[in-house]
Backbone bond lengths (Angstrom), bond angles and torsions (degrees), N, CA, C in turn:
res aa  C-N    CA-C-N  psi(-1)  N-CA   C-N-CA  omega(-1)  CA-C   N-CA-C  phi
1 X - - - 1.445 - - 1.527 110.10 -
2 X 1.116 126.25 133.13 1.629 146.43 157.88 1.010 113.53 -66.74
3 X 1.674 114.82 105.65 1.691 105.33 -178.21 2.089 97.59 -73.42
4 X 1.750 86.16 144.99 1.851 79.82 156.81 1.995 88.20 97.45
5 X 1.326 122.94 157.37 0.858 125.54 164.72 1.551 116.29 -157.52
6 X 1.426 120.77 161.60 1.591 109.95 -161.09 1.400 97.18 -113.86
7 X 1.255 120.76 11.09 1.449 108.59 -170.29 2.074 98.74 -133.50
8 X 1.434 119.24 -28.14 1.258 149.28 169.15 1.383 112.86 -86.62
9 X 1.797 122.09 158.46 1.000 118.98 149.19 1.399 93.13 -135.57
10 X 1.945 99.10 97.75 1.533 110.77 154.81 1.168 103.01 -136.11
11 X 1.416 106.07 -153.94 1.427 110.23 -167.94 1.269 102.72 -105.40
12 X 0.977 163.17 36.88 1.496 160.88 94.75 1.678 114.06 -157.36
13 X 1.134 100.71 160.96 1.396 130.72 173.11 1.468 114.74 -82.26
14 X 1.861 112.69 143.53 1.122 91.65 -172.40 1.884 95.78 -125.12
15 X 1.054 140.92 -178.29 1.434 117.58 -146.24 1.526 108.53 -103.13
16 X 1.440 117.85 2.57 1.552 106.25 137.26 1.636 122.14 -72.05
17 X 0.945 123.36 -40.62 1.536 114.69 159.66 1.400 123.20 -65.91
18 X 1.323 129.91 -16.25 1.403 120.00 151.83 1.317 121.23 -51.56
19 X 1.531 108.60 -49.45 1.344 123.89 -143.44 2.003 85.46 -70.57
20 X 1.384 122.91 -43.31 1.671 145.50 -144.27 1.546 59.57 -74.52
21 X 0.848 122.59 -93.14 1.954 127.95 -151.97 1.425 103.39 -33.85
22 X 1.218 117.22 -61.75 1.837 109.42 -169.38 1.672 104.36 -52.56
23 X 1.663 115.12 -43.86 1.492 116.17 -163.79 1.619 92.16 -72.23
24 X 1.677 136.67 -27.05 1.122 101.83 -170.26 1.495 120.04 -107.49
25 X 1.570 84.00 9.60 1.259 102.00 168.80 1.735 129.24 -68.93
26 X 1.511 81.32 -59.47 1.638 83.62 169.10 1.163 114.30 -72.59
27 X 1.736 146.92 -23.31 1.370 143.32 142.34 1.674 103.98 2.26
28 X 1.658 91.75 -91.32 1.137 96.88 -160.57 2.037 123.86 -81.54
29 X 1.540 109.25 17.66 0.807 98.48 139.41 1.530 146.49 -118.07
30 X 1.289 104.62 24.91 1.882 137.96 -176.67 1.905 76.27 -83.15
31 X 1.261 106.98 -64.27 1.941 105.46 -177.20 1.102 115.77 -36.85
32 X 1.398 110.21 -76.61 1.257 128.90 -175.61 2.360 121.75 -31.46
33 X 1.914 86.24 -43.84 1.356 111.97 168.70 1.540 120.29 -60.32
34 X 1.570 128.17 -28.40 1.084 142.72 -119.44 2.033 77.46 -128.98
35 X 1.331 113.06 -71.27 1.369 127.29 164.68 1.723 97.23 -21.63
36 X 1.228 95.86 -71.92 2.166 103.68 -155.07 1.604 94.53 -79.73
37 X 1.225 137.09 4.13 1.325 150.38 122.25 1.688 116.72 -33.31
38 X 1.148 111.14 -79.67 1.386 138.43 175.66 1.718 89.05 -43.83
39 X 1.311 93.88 -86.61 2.135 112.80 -172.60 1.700 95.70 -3.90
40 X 1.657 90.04 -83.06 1.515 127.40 -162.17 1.196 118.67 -42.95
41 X 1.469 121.08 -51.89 1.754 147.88 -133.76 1.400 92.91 29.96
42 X 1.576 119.74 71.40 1.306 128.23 167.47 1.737 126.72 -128.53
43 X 1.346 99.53 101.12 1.263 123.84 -148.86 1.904 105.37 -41.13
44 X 1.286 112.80 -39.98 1.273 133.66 -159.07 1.951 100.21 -63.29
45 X 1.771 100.54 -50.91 1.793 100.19 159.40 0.778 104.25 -68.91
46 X 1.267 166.06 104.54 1.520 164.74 69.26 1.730 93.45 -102.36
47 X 1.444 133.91 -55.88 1.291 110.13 178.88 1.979 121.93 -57.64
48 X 1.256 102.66 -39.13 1.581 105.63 -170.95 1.659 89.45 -78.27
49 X 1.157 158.78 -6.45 1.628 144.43 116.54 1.302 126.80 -5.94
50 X 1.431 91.21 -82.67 1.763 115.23 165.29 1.425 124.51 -49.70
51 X 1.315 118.46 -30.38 1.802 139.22 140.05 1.614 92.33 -24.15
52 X 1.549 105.93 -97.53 1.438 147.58 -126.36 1.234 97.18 -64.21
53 X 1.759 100.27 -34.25 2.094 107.92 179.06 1.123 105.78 -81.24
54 X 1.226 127.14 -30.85 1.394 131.05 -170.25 1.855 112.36 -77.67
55 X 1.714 103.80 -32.64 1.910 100.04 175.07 2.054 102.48 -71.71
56 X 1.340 94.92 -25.44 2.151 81.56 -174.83 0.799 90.54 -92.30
57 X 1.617 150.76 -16.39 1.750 118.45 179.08 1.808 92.44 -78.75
58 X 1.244 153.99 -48.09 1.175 163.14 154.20 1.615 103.27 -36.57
59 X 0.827 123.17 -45.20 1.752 121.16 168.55 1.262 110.82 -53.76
60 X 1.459 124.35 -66.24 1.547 151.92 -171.48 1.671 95.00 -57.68
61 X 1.280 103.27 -75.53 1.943 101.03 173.28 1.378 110.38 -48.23
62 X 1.406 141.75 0.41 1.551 135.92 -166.39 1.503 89.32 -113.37
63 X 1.092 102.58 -46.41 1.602 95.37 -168.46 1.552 118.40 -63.99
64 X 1.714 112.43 -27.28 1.350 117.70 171.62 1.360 107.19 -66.39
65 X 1.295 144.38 -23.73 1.443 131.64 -167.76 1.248 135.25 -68.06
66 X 1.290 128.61 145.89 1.126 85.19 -172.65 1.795 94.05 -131.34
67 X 1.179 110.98 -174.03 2.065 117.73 -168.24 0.929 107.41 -55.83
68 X 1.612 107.50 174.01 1.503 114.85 -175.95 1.219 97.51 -114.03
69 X 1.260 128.47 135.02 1.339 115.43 163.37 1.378 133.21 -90.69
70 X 0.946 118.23 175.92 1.484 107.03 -136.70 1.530 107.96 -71.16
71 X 1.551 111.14 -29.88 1.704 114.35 173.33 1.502 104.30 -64.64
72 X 1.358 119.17 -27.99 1.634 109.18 168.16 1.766 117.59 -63.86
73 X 1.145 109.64 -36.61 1.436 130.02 -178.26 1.541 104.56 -58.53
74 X 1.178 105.69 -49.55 1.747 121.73 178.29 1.484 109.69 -63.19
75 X 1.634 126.16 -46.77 1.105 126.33 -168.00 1.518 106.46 -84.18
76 X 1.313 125.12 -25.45 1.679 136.80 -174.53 1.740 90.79 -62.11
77 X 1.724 120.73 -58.24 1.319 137.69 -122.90 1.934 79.93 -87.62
78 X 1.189 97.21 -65.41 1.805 103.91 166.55 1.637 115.06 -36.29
79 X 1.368 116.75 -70.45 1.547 114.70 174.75 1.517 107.25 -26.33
80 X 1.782 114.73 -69.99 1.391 122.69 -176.40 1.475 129.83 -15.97
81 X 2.177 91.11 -62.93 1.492 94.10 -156.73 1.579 91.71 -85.58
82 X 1.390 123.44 -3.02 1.498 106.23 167.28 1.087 117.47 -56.68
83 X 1.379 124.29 -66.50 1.364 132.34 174.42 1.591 113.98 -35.50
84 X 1.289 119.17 -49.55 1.454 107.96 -177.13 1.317 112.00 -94.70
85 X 1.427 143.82 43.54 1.082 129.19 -177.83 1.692 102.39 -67.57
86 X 1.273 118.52 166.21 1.367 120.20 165.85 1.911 115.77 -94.80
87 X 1.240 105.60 131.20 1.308 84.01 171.41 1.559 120.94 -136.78
């Protein structure tokens, strides 16, 4: 739990309501980007948009994941130092 909340005033958040805040967070500032896009005709707000949509679809897919366990951890850590051996 997250003490404190940015969208509530209780006593903490629990991490489906985290998760609702970051996605509508970055929502509305992909908008907000999209607007001073519009404002501007400044190409750069329309890219930091395309940013902003791109961290909550990557947020949203993060939050579904789930751990590795630890024989996965073992087999990742092995793959690695194969690849980098020195030779």
């Amino acid at each position: 739990m997250v003490q404190g909340s940015v969208t509530r005033h209780q006593g903490s958040m629990s991490e489906r309501e985290s998760i609702e805040a970051f996605v509508e967070g970055a929502k509305k500032a992909a908008s907000a980007a999209r607007e001073m896009a519009a404002n501007f005709s400044d190409p750069e707000w329309e890219q930091t948009a395309a940013m902003l949509d791109g961290m909550r679809v990557n947020g949203v897919k993060l939050s579904g994941m789930r751990g590795m366990s630890r024989l996965e951890t073992l087999m990742g850590a092995n793959i690695k130092q194969q690849k980098f051996i020195p030779q």
